[in-house]
DOLONU-217374 format. One record per residue (C-alpha): residue in three letters; x, y, z; chain; residue number from 1. Coordinates in steps of 0.2 Angstrom, whole numbers, plus 5000, padded with zeros to 4 digits. Layout:
R | res | X | Y | Z | chain | n
R | ALA | X | Y | Z | A | NUM
...
//
This chain:
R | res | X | Y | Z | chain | n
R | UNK | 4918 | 4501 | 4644 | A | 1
R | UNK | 4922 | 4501 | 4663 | A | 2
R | UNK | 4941 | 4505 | 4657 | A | 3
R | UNK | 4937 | 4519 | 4647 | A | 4
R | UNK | 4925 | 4527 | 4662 | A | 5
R | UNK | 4939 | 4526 | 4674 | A | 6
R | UNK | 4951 | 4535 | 4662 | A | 7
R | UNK | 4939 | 4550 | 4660 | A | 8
R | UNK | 4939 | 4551 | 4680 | A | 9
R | UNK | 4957 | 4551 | 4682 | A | 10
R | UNK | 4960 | 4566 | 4670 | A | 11
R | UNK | 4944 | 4575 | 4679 | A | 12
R | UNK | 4955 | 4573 | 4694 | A | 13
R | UNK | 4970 | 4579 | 4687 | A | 14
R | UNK | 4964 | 4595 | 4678 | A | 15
R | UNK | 4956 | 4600 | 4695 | A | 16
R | UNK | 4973 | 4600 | 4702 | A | 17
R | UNK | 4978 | 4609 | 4687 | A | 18
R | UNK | 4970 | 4622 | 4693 | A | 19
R | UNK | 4974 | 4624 | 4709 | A | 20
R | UNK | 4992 | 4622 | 4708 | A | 21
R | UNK | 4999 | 4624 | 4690 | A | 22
R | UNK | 5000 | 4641 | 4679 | A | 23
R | UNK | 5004 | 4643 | 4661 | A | 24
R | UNK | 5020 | 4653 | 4658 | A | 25
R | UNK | 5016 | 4671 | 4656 | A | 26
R | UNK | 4998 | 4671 | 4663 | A | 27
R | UNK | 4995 | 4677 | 4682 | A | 28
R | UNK | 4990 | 4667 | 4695 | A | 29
R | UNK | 4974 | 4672 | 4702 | A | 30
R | UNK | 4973 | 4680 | 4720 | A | 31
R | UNK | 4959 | 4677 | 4729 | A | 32
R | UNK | 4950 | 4695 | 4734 | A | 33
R | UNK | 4952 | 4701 | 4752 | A | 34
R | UNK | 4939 | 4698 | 4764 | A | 35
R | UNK | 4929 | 4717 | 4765 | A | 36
R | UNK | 4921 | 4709 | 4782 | A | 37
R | UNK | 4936 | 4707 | 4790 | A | 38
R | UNK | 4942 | 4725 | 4791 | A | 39
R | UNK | 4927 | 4734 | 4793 | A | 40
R | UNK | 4922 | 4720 | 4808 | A | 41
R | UNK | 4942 | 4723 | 4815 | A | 42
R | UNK | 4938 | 4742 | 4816 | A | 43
R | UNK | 4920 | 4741 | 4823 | A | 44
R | UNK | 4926 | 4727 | 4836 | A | 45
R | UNK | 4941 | 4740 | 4841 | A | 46
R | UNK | 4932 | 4753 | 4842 | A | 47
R | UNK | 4918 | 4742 | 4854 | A | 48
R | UNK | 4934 | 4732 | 4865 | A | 49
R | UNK | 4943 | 4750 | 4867 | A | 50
R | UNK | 4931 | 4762 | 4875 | A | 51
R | UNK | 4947 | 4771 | 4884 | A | 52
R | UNK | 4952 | 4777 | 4868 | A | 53
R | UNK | 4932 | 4782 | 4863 | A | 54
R | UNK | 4932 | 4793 | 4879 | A | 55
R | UNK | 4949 | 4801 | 4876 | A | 56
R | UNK | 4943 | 4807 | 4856 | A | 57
R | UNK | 4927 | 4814 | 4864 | A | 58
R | UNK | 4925 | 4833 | 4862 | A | 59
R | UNK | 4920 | 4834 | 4879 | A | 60
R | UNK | 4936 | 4829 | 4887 | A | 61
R | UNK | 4950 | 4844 | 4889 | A | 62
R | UNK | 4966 | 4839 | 4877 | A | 63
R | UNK | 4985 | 4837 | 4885 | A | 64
R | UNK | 4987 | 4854 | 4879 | A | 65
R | UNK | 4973 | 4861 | 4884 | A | 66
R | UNK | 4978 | 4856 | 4903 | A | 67
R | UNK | 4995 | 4860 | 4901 | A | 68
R | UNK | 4990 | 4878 | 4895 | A | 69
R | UNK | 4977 | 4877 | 4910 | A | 70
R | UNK | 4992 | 4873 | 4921 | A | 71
R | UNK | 5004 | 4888 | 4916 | A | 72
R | UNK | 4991 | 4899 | 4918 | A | 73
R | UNK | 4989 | 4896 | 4935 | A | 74
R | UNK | 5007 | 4895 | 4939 | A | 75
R | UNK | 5009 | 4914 | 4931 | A | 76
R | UNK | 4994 | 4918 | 4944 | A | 77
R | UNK | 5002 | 4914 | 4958 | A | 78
R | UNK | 5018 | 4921 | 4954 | A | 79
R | UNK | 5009 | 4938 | 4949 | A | 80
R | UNK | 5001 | 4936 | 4967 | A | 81
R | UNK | 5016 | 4934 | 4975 | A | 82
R | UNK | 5023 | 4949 | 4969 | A | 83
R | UNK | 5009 | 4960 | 4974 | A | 84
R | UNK | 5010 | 4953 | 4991 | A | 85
R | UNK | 5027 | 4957 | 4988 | A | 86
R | UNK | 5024 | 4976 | 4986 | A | 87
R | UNK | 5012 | 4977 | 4999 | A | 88
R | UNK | 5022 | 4971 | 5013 | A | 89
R | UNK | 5037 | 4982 | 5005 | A | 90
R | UNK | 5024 | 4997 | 5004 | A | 91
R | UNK | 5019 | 4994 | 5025 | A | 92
R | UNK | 5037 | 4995 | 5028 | A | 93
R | UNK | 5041 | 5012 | 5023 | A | 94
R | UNK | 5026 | 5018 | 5031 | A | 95
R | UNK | 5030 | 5010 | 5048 | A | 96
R | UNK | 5046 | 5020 | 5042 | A | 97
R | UNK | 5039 | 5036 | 5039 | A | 98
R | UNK | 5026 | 5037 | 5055 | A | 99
R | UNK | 5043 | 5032 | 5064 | A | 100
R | UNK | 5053 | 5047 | 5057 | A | 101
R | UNK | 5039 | 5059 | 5061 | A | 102
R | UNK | 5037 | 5053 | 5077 | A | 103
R | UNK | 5056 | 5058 | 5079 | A | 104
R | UNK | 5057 | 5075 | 5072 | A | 105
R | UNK | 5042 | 5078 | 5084 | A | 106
R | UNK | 5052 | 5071 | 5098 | A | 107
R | UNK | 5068 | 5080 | 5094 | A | 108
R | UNK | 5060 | 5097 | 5090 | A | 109
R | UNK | 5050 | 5093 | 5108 | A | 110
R | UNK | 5069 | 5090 | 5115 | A | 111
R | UNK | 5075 | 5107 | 5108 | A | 112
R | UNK | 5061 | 5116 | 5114 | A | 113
R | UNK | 5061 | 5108 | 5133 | A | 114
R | UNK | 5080 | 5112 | 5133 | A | 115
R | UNK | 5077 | 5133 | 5127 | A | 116
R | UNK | 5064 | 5134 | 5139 | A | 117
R | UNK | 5076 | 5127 | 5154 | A | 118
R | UNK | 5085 | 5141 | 5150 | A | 119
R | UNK | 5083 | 5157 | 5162 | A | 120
R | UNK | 5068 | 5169 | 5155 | A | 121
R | UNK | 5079 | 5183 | 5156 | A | 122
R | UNK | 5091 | 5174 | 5143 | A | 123
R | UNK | 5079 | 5167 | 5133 | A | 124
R | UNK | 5071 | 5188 | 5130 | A | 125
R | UNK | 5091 | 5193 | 5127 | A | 126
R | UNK | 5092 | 5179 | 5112 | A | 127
R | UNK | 5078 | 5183 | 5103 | A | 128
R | UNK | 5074 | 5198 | 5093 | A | 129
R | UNK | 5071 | 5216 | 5101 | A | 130
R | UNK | 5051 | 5218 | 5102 | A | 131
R | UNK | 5039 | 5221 | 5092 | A | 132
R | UNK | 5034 | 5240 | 5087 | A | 133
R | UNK | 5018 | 5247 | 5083 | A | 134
R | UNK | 5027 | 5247 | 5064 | A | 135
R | UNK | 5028 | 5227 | 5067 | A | 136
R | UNK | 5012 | 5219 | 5062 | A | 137
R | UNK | 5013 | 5231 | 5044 | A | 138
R | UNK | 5029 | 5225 | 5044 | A | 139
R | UNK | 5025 | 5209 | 5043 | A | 140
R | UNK | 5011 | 5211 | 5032 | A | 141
R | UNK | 5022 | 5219 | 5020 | A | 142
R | UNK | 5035 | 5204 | 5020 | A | 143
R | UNK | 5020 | 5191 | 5014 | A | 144
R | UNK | 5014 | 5201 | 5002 | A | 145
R | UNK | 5014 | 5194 | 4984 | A | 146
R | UNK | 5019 | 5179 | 4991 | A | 147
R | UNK | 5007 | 5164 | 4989 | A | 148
R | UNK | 4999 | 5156 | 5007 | A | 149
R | UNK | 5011 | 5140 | 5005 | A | 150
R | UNK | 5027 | 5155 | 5002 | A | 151
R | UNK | 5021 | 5165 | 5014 | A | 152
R | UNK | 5018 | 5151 | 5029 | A | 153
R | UNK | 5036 | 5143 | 5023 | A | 154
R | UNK | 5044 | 5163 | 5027 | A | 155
R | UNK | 5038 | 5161 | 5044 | A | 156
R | UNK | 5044 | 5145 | 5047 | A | 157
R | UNK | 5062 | 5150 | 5040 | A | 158
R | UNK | 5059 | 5166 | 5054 | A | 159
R | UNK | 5057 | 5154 | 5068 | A | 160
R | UNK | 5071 | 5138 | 5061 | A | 161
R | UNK | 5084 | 5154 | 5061 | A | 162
R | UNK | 5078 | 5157 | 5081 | A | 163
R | UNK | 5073 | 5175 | 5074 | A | 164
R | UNK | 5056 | 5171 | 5087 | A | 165
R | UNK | 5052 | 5188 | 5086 | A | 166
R | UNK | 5049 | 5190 | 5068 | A | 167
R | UNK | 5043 | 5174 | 5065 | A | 168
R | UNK | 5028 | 5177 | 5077 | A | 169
R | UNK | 5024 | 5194 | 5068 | A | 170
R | UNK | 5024 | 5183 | 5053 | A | 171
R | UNK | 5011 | 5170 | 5059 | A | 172
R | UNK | 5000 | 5184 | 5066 | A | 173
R | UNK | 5000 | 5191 | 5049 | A | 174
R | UNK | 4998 | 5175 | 5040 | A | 175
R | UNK | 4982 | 5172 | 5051 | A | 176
R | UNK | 4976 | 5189 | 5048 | A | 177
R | UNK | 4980 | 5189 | 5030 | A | 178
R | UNK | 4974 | 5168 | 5025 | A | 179
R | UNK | 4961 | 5166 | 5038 | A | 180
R | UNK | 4953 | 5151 | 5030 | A | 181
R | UNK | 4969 | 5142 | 5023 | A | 182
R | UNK | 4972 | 5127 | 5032 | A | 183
R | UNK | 4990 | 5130 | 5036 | A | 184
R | UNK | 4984 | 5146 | 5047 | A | 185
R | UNK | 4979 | 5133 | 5059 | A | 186
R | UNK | 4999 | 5129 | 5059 | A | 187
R | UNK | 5003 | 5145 | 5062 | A | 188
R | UNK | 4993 | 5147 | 5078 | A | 189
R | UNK | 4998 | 5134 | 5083 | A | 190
R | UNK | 5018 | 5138 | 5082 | A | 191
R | UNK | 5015 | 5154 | 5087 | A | 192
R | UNK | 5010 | 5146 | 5105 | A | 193
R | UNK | 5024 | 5138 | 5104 | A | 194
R | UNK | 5036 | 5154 | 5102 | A | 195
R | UNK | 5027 | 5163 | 5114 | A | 196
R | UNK | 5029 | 5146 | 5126 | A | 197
R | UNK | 5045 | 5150 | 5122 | A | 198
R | UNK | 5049 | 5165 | 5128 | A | 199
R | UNK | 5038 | 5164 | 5142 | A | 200
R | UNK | 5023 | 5171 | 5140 | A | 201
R | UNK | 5012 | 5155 | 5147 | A | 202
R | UNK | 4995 | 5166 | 5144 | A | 203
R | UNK | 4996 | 5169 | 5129 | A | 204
R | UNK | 5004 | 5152 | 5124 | A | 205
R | UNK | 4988 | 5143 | 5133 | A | 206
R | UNK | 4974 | 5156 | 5123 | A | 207
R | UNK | 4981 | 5149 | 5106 | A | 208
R | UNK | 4983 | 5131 | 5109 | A | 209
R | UNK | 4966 | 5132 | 5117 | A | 210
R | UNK | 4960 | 5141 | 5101 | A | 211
R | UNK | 4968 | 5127 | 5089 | A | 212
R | UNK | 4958 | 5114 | 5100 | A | 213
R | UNK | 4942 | 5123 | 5102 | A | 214
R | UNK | 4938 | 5131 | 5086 | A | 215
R | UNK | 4946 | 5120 | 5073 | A | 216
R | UNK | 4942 | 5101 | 5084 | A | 217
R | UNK | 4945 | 5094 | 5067 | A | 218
R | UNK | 4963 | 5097 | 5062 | A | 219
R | UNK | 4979 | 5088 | 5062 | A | 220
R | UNK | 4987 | 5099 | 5075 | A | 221
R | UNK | 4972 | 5098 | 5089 | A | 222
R | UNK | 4981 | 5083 | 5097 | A | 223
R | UNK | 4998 | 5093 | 5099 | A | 224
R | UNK | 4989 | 5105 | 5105 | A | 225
R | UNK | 4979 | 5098 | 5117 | A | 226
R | UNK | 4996 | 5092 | 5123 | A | 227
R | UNK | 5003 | 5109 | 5126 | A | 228
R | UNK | 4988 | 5116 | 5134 | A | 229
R | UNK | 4991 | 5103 | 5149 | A | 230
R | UNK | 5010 | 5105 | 5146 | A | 231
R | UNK | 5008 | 5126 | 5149 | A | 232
R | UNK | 4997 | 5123 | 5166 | A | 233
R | UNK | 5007 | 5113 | 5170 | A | 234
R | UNK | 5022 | 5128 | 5167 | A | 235
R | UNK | 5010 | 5137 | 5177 | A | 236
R | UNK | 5009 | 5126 | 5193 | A | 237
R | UNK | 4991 | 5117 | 5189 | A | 238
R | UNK | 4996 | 5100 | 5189 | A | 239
R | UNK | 4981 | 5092 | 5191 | A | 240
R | UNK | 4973 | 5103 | 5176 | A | 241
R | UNK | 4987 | 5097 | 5168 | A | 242
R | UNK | 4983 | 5079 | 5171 | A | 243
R | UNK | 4965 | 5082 | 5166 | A | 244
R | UNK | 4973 | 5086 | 5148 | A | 245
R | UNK | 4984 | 5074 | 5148 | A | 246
R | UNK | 4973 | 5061 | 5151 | A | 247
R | UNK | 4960 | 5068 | 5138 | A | 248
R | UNK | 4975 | 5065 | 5126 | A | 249
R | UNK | 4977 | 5047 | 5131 | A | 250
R | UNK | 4958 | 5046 | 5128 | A | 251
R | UNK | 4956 | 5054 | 5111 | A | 252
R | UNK | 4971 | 5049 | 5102 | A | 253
R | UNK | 4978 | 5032 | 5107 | A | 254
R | UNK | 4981 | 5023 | 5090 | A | 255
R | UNK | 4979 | 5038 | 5080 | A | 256
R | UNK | 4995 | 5051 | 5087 | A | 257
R | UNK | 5007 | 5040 | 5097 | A | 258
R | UNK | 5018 | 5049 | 5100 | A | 259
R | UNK | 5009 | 5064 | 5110 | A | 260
R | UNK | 5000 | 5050 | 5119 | A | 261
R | UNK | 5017 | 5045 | 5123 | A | 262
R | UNK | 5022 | 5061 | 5129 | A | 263
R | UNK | 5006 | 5063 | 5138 | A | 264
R | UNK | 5010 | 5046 | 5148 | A | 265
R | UNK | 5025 | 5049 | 5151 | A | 266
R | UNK | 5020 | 5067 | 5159 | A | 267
R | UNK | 5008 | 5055 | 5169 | A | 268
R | UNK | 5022 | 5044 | 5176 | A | 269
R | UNK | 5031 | 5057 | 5181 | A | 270
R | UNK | 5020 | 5065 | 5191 | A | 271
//
């Protein structure tokens, strides 16, 4: 009896091992089921041990892209700032260029003047045209008409260029008379001082710059003017009337017309 028990223990013992060792040609070996917990704990534990990688996924932080978009944009910024600086400085430059070539025309026209009036009156009356007639100032008048006020101002400047003083100065009389409210007939009563500073006549040179300063104080030509007027007393032996007006023209227009201030000092100096 006690043999027989043993027996059936040992082939219980055997079959187990059967089991877990032994297949039977053709059948498949069971595989034991992956462990579900493992993965979803390994992603859960990542997601908890990595929080680096948790802020960089958030919405709210900007992408690479993003700040490397963010980063062009500010570099084509400052290159399109640098090129407008680029045009302004290149935009002051010609017009330090342009107020430098005005201020020497102004000078060389004031150069060719000084030198024709150094000449002898008596030269000066033989090289300019024969004088007016009575016919003159219809004359004139006839010249500019049809001609538009910008045409007509441009004729008279052409008279006095070609040193044809006479006619030019029946031209400005007439463009006065005929355009008394254009601008440019300012200009004209202004160069028609001139001529007649010119050719002498210091009264009547003095009347019409003292006209351009006192009944048009506002325009462009008041500073040349107020120039001449102490530049013709000073023609006439006032010097110190002349350094009244000089001075007024340091006061007035230092900064704004350098170079009659400049003249106007350097008249100062002198005397």
């Amino acid at each position: 009896m006690k043999a027989l028990v043993l027996t059936a223990l040992a082939l219980s013992v055997a079959g187990a091992h059967a089991d877990d060792d032994w297949v039977s040609v053709g059948a498949a070996r069971p595989v034991a089921p992956a462990a579900q917990t493992s993965v979803t704990d390994t992603s859960s534990q990542a997601l908890v041990a990595s929080p680096v990688t948790a802020v960089a996924n958030s919405p709210q932080t900007p992408s690479a892209g993003l700040l490397a978009e963010m980063s062009l944009q500010m570099e084509q910024m400052q290159q399109e700032i640098a090129e407008l600086r680029g045009l302004v400085e290149e935009q002051a430059h010609q017009m330090r260029q342009l107020k430098q070539e005005q201020q020497d025309r102004y000078l060389d026209l004031d150069r060719r003047l000084a030198v024709l009036m150094s000449e002898p009156v008596a030269q000066r009356a033989a090289s300019s045209a024969p004088a007016a007639t009575t016919a003159a100032p219809a004359a004139a008048a006839s010249a500019l008409s049809g001609l538009s006020p910008t045409d007509a101002y441009k004729h008279a400047q052409k008279l006095m260029y070609d040193k044809k003083y006479t006619e030019a100065n029946e031209a400005y009389e007439a463009f006065t008379r005929q355009y008394p409210d254009e601008p440019l007939a300012v200009n004209a009563i202004y160069w028609s001082g001139e001529i007649y500073l010119l050719q002498g006549n210091l009264d009547k040179a003095l009347t019409l710059f003292r006209s351009v300063v006192t009944d048009h104080p506002q325009h462009l030509k008041v500073p040349d003017a107020m120039y001449k007027v102490g530049y013709t007393l000073d023609r006439q032996g006032k010097t110190d009337e002349a350094k009244v007006w000089m001075k007024k023209v340091i006061d007035q227009f230092t900064g704004k017309s350098d170079t009659v201030v400049r003249l106007a000092k350097n008249y100062l100096d002198s005397h």
